[in-house]
N, C-alpha and C positions, 0 to 999 in steps of 0.2 A: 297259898300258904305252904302246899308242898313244896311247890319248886323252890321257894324262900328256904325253907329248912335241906332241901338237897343240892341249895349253892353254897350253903354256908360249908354243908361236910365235906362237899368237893374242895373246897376252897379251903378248911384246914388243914385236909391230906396234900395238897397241892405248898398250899406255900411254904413251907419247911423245906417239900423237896429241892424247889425252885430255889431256895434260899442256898442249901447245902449244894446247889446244880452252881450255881454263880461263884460261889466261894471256889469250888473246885476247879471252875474254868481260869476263873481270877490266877490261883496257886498256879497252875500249868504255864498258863500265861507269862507268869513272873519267873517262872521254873524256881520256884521256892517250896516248900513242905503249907501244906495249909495252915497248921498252931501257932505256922511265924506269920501267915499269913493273918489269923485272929488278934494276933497279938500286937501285928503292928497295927492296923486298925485301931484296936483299942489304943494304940500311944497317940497317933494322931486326933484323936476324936478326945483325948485327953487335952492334948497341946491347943488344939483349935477350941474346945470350951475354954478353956484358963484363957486363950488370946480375945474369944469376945466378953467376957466378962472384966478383962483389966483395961486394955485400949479397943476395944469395938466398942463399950458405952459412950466413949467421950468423942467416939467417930460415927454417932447416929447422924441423922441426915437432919431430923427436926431440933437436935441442940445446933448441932453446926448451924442451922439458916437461924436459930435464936440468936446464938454468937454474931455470927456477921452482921443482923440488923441491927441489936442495938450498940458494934463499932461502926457501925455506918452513920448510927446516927448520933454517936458522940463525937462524930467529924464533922457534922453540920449545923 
């Protein structure tokens, strides 16, 4: 039960940093300032929900094979 309760604290000190560690490298990476770096992010992760929610539903994989069987078999 200890070590349960002192992974968990390790691990909330730990991922923030890790988190703000990746952003920072990403920024460098890009040679961009980080806030543009949050901010595009958030544009993208905007753009990509609105794209699966308008055409990613009509491009599931179980409508599609619904679609195709029953034109399949309204050609036989």
């Amino acid at each position: 039960m200890i070590a349960l309760l002192l992974y968990r604290s390790v691990a909330d000190h730990i991922a923030p940093w890790a988190i703000a560690f990746a952003t920072r490298m990403l920024a460098r990476s890009l040679n961009m300032p980080e806030p543009l770096v949050h901010s595009t992010g958030d544009y993208v992760v905007a753009h990509v929900t609105a794209f699966e929610h308008s055409v990613g539903r009509s491009l599931c994989p179980f409508r599609l094979a619904r679609l195709l069987r029953a034109w399949w078999r309204g050609l036989q």
